[in-house]
N, C-alpha and C positions, 0 to 999 in steps of 0.2 A: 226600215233599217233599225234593228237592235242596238247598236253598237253603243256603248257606255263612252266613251271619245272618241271626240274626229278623229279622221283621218286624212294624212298628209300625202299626195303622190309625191312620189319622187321616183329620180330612175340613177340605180346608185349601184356600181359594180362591185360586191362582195365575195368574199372566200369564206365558203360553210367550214367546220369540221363538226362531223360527226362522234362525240364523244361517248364511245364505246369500245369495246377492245381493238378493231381494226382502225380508229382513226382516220376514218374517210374525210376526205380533202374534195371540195365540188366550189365551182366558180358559181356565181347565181349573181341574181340584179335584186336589190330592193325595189318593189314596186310601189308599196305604201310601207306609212308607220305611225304609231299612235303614241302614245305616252304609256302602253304594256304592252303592246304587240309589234311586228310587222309583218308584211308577207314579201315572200322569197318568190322569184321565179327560176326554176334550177332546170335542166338539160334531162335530169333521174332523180327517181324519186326518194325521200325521204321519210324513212317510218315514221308513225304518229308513236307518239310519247319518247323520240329520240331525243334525248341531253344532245346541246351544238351548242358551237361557239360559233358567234359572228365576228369578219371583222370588217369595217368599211370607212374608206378616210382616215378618220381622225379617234374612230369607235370603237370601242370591244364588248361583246352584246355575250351574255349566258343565257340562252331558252332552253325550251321546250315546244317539241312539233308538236302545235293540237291537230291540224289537217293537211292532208296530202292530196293533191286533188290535178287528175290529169285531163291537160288543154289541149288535147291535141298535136304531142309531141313535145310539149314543155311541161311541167309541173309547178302549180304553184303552191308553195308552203308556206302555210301559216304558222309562225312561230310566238310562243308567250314568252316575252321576255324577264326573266327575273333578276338580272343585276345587270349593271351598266356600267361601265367607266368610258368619259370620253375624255380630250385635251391630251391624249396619251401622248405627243411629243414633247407636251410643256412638260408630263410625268419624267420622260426618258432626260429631259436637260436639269432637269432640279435633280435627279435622279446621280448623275454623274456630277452636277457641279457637287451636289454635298460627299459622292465619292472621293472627288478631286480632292474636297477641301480636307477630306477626316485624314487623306496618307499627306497634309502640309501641316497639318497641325504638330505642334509641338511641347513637350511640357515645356512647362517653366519652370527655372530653378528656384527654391523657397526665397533665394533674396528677391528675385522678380515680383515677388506678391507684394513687398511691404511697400 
């Protein structure tokens, strides 16, 4: 085995899009994942060098398909990943509490300062 980091199994239900003018939408499973890659198992295939977006849980993954490779009626896709953001809920509630806060806030009047 080549591989530059381990690899983690997991079995993790994700939503591909393919990021090109049609914007293709595919349900797939995480089956492993490294700290650059993971690979997809998807229902159809995905071109190699297609920009996708992941999303799974708590995740949002930016790749690139290096390999497309059919199993016998599933496909599994190997994707490079190059940006990550995860904790995307705690993003979405800091996100609106400082929403909330900027339409309560209010000036002060210059006597308020001294």
């Amino acid at each position: 085995d080549r591989r530059r980091e381990p690899r983690v199994r997991v079995d993790m239900a994700a939503t591909v899009t393919i990021l090109d003018a049609t914007k293709n939408l595919i349900t797939a499973r995480v089956a492993d994942i490294s700290g650059s890659g993971l690979l997809l198992v998807t229902s159809r295939p995905i071109p190699v060098d297609s920009p996708v977006r992941i999303e799974a849980q708590d995740i949002l993954l930016l790749g690139e398909v290096c390999r497309c490779q059919d199993d016998g009626g599933q496909w599994r896709v190997a994707v490079q990943v190059r940006h990550s953001l995860s904790g995307l809920k705690k993003l979405e509630r800091l996100n609106r509490a400082l929403m909330g806060s900027n339409s309560e806030v209010r000036e002060r009047a210059p006597s308020e300062d001294k």
